[in-house]
Backbone as CSV, one residue per row, in Angstrom:
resi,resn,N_x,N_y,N_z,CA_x,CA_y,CA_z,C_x,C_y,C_z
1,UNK,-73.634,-31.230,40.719,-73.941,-30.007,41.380,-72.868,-29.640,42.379
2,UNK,-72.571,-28.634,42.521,-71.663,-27.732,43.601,-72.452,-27.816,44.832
3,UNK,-71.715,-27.663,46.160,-72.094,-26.813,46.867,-72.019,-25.645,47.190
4,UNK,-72.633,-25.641,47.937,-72.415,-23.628,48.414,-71.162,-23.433,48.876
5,UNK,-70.682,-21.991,48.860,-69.182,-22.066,49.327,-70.049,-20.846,50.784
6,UNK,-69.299,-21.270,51.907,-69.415,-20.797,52.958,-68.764,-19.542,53.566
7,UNK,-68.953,-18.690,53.473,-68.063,-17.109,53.796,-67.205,-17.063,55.198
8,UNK,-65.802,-16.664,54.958,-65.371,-16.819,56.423,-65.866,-15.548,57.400
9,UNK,-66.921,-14.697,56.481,-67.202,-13.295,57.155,-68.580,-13.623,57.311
10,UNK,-68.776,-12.980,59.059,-70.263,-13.332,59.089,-70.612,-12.215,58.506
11,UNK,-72.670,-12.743,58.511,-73.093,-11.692,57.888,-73.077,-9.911,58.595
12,UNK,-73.123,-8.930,58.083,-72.587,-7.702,58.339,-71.174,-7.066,58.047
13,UNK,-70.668,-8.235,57.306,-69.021,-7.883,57.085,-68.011,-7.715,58.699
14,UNK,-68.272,-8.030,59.486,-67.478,-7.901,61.063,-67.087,-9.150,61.973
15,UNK,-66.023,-9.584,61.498,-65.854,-10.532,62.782,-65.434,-10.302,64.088
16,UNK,-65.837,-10.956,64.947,-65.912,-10.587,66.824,-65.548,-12.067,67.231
17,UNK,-64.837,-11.333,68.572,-64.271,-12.677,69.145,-65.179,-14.023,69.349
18,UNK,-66.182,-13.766,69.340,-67.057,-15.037,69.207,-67.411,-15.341,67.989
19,UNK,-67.057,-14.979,66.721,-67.848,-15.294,65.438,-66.251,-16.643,64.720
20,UNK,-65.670,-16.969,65.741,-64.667,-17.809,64.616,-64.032,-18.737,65.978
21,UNK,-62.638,-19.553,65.377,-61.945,-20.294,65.885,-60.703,-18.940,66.494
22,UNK,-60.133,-19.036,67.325,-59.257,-18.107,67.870,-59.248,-16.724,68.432
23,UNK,-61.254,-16.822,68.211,-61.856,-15.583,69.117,-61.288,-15.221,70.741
24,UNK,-61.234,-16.270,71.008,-61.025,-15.847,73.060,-59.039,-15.580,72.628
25,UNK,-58.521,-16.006,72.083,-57.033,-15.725,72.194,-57.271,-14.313,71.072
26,UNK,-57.789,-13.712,70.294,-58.123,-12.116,70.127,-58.661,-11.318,71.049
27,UNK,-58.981,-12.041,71.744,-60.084,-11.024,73.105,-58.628,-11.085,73.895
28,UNK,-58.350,-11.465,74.033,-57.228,-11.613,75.657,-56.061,-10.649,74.755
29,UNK,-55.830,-11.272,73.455,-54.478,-10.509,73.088,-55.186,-8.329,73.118
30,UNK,-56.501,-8.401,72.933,-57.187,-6.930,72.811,-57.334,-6.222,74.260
31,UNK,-57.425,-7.500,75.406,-57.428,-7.020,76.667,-55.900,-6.739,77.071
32,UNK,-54.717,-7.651,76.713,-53.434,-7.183,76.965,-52.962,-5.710,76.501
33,UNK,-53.531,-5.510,75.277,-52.780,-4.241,74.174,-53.199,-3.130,74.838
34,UNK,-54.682,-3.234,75.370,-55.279,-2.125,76.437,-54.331,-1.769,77.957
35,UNK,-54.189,-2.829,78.412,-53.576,-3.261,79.977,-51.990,-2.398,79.538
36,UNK,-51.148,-3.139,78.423,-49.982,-2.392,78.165,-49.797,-0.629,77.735
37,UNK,-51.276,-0.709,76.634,-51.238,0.957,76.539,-51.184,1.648,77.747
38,UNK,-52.302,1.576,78.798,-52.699,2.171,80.181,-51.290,2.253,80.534
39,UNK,-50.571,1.454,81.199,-49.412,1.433,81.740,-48.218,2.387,81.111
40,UNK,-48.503,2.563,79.646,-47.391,3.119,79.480,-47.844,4.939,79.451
41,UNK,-49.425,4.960,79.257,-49.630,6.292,79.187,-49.286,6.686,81.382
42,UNK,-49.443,5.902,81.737,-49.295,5.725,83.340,-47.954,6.641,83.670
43,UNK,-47.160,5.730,82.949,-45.613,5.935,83.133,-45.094,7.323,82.615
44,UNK,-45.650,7.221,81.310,-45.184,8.632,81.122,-45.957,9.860,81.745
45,UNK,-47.275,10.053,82.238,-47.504,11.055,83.106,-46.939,10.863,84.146
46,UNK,-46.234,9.529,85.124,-45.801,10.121,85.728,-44.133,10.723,86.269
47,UNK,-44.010,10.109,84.917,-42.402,11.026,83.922,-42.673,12.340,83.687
48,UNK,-43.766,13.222,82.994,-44.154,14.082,82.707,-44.505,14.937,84.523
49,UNK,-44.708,14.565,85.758,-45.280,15.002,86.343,-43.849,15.318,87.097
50,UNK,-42.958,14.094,87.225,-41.455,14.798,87.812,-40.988,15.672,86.978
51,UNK,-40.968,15.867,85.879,-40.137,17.312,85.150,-40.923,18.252,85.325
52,UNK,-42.052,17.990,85.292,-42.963,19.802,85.821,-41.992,19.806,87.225
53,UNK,-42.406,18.803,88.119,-41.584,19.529,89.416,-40.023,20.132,89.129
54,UNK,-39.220,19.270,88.309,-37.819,20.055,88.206,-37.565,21.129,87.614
55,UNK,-38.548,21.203,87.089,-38.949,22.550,86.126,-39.034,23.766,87.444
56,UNK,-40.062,23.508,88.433,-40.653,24.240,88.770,-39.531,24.869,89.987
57,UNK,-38.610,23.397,90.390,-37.426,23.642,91.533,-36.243,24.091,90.810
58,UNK,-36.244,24.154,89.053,-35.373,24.829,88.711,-35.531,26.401,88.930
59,UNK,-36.904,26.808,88.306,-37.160,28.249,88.807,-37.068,28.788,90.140
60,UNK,-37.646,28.257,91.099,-37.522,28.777,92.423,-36.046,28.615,92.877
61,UNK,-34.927,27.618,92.523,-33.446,28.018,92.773,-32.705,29.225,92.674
62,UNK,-33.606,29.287,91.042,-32.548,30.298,90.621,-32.758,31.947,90.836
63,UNK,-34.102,31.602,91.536,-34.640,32.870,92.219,-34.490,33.360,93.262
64,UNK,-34.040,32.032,94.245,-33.360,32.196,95.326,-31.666,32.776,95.351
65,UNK,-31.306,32.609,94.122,-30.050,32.611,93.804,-29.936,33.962,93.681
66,UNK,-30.593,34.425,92.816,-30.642,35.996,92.338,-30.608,36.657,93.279
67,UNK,-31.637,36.331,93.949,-32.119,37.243,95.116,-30.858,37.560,96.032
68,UNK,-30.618,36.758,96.347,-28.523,36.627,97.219,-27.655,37.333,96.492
69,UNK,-27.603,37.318,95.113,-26.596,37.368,94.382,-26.883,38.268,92.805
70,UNK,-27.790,39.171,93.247,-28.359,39.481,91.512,-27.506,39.553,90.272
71,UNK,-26.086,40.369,90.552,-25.676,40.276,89.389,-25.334,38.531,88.485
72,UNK,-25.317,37.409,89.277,-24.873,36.594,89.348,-26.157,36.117,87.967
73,UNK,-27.122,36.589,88.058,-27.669,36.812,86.448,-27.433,36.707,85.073
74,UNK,-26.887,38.078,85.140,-25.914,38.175,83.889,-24.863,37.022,83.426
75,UNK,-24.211,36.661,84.454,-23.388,35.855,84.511,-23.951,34.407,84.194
76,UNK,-24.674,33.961,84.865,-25.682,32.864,84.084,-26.142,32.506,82.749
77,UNK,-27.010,34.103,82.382,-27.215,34.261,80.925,-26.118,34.040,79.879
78,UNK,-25.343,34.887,80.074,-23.765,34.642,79.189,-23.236,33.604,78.864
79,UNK,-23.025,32.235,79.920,-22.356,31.559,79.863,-22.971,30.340,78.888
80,UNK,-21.924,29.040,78.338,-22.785,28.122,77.372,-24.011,27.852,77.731
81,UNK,-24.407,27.258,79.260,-24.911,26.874,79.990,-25.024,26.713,81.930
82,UNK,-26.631,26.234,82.068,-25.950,26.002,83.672,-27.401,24.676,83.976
83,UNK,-26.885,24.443,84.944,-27.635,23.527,85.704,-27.877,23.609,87.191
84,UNK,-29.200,23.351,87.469,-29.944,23.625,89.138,-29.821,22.399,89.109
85,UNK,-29.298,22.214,90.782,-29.466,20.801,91.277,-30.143,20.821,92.740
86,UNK,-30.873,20.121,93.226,-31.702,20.619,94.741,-31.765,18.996,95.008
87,UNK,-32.363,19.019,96.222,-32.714,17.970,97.213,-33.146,18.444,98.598
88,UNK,-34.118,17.809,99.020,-34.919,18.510,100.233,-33.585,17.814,101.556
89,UNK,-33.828,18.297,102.442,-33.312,17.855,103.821,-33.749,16.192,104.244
90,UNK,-32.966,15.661,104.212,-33.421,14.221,104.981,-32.189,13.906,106.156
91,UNK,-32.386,12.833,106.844,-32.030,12.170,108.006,-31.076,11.109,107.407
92,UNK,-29.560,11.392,107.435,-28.901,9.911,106.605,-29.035,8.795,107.741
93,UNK,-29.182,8.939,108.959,-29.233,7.529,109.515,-30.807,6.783,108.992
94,UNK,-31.684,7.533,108.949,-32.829,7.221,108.455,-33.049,6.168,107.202
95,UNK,-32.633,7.620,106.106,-33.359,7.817,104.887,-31.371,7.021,103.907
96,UNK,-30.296,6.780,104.390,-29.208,6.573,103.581,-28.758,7.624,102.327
97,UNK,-28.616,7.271,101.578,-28.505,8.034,100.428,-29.434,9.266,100.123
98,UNK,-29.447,10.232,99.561,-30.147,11.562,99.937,-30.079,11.588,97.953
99,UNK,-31.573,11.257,97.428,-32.199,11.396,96.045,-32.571,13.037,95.716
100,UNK,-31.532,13.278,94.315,-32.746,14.813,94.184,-32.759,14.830,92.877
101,UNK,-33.285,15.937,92.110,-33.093,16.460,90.708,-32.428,17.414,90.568
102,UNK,-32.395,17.399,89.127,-31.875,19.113,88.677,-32.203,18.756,87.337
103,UNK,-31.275,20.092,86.715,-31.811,20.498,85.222,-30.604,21.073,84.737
104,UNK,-30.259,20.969,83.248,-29.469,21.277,82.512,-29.881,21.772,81.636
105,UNK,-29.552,22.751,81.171,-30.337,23.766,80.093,-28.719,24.331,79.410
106,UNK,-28.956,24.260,78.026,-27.403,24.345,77.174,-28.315,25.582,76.665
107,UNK,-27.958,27.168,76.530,-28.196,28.476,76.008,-28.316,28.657,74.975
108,UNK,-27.465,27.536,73.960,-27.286,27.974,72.722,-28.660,27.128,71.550
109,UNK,-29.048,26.091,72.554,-30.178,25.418,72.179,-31.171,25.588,72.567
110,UNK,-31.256,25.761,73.962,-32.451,25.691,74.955,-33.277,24.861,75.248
111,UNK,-32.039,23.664,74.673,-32.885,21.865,75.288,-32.408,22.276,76.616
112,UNK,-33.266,21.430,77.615,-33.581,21.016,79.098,-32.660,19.786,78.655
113,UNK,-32.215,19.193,79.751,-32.085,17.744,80.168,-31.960,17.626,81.490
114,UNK,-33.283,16.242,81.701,-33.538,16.748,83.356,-32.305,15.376,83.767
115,UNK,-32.169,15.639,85.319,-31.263,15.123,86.289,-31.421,14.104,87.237
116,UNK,-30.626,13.141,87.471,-31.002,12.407,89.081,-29.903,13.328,89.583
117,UNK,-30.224,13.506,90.738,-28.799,13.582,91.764,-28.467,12.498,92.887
118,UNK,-27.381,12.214,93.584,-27.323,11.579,94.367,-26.079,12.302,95.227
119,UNK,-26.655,12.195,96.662,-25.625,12.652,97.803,-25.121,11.498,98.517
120,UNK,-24.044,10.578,98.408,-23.965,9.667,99.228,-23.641,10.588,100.717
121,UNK,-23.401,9.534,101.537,-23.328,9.399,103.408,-21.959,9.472,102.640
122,UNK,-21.781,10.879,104.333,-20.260,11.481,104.366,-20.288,11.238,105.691
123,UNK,-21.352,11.070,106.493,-21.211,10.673,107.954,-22.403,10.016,108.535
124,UNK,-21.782,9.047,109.425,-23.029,8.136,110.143,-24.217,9.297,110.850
125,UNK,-25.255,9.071,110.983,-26.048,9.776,111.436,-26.457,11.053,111.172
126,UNK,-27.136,12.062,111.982,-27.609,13.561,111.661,-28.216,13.954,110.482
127,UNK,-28.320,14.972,110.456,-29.243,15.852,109.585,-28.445,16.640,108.175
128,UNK,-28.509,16.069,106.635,-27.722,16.866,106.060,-28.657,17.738,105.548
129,UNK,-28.105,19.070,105.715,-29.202,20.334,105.386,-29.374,20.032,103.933
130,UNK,-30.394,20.855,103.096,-30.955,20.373,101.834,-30.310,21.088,101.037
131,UNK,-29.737,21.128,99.877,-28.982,20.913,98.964,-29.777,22.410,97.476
132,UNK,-28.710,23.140,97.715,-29.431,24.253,96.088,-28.472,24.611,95.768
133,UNK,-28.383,23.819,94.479,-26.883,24.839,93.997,-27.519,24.945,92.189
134,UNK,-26.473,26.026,91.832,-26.528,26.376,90.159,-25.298,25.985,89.965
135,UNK,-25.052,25.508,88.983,-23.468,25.056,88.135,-23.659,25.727,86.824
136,UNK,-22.619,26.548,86.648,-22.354,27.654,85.510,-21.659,26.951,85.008
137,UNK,-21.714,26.843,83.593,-20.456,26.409,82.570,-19.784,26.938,82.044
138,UNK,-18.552,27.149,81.901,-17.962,28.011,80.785,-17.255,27.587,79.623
139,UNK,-18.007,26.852,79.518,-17.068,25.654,78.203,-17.947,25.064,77.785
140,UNK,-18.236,24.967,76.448,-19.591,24.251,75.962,-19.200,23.136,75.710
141,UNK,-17.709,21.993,75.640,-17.370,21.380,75.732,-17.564,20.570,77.163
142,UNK,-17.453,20.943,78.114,-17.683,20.593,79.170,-19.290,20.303,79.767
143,UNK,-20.081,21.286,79.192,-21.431,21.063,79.370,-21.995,19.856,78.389
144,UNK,-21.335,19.622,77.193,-22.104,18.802,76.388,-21.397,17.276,77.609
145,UNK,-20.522,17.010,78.008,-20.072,16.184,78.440,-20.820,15.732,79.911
146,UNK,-21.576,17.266,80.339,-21.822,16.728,81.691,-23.483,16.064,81.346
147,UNK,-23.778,16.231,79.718,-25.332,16.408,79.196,-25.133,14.691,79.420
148,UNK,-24.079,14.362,78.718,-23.758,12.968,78.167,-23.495,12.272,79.362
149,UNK,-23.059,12.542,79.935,-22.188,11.626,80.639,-22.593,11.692,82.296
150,UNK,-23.232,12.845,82.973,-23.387,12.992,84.445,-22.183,13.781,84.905
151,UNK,-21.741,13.903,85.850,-20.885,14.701,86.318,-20.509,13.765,88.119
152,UNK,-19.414,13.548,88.773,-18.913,13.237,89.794,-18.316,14.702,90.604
153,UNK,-18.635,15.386,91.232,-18.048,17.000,91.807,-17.593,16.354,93.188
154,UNK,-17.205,15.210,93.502,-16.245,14.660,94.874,-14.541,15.164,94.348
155,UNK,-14.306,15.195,92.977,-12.311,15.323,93.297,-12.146,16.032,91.867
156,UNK,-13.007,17.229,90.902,-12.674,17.631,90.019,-11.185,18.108,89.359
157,UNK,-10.588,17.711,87.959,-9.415,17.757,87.895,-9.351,19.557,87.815
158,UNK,-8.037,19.803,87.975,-7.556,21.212,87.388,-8.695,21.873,86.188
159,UNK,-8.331,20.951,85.321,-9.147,21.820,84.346,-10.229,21.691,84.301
160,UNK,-11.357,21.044,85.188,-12.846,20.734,85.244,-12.598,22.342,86.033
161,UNK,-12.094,22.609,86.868,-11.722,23.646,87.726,-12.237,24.880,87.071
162,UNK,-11.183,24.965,85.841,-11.465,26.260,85.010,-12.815,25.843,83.950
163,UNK,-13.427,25.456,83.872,-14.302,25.184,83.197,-15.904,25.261,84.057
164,UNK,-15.643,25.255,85.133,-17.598,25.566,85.869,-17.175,26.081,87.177
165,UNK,-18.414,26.939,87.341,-18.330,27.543,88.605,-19.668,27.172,89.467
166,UNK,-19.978,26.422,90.441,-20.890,25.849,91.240,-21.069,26.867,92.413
167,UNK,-22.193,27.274,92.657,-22.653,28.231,93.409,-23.753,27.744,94.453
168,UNK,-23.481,27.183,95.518,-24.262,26.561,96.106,-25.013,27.743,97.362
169,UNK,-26.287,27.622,98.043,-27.038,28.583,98.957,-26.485,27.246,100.337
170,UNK,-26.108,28.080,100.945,-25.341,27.699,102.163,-25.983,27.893,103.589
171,UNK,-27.052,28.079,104.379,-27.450,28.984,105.406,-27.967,30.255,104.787
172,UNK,-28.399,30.593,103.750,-28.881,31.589,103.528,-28.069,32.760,102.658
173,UNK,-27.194,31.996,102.481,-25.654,33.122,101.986,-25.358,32.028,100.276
174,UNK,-25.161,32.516,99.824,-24.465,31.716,98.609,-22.968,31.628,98.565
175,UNK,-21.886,30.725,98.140,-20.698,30.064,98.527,-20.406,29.680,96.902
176,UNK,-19.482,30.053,96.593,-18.975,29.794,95.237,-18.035,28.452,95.343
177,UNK,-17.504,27.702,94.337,-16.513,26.727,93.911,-17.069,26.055,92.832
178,UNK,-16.053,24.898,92.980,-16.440,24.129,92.124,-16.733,22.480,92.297
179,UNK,-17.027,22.081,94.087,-17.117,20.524,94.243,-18.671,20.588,95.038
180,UNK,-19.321,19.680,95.389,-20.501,19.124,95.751,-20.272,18.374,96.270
181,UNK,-19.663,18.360,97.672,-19.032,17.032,98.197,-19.873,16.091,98.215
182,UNK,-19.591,14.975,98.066,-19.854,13.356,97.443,-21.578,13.426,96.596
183,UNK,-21.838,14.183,95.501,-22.390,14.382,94.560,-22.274,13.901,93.337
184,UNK,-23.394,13.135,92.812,-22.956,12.957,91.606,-24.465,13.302,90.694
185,UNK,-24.376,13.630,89.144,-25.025,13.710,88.641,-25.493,13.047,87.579
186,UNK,-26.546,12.359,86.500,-26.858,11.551,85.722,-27.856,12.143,84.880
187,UNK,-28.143,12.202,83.537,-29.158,12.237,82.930,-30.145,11.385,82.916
188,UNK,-31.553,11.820,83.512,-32.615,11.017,83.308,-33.331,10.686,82.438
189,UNK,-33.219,9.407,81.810,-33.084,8.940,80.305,-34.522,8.175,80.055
């Protein structure tokens, strides 16, 4: 005579962390997969919650911009591309390094690519006023490079020169060139 052969499925067709050998190391690996999902849906809202803001400090720049400067519009529209860069007012003896965003928007696509900025210390102490500028491109060569690569506006060569025009709000007045003294820019990846 045979015996019975024993099913590795309990009855109902469902195994659960208690119905076998390696139940509690399925429960823990089901409590990790949860713990890691959370975290990453975490992360990306609150990835998703800084680009609404750069989004939102890209619009109000460039409204401020207009407003100073309307035709300076047209001129925007036309070109390959441009990018808003901002940062609120801080205290460098305080706060050191002075963190902001911006945004890069290429015309011919109308991908975004959002920004870190960074202002290093140009002087011990005081107050550096807060930071709004637009950077016009006129070279779609140059914009794909600043997409890729970030941008340094402390010692631009000659021909970075002819290639963007940086329009920064100054006291209330807007100020054309082309440097951001000790500025640099990065894609936030």
């Amino acid at each position: 005579m045979t015996s019975p052969v024993r099913s590795a499925v309990p009855p109902g067709g469902v195994r659960t962390a208690r119905s076998g050998r390696g139940g509690a190391l399925l429960a823990a690996l089901s409590v990790l997969s949860a713990a890691l999902l959370a975290a990453c849906a975490a992360g990306s809202a609150e990835d998703e919650a800084r680009r609404d803001e750069a989004r939102e400090l890209h619009d109000a720049v460039l409204a401020e911009v207009y407003a100073l400067e309307p035709e300076l519009e047209a001129r925007v529209e036309a070109a390959p591309g441009h990018a808003v860069l901002a940062h609120d007012r801080v205290n460098l003896l305080v706060e050191g390094d002075v963190r902001g965003r911006g945004v890069l928007v290429d015309h011919a696509t109308g991908e975004r690519t959002f920004l870190h900025l960074a202002v290093g210390r140009t002087t011990l102490g005081g107050d550096r006023a807060a930071l709004r500028a637009v950077v016009v491109f006129h070279d779609a060569d140059t914009l794909a490079r600043f997409a890729a690569d970030g941008w340094v506006f402390a010692s631009p060569s000659a021909a970075d020169l002819a290639q963007l025009t940086v329009y920064r709000v100054v006291e209330g007045e807007l100020a054309a060139g082309a440097t951001l003294p000790g500025a640099k820019c990065w894609p936030d990846r």
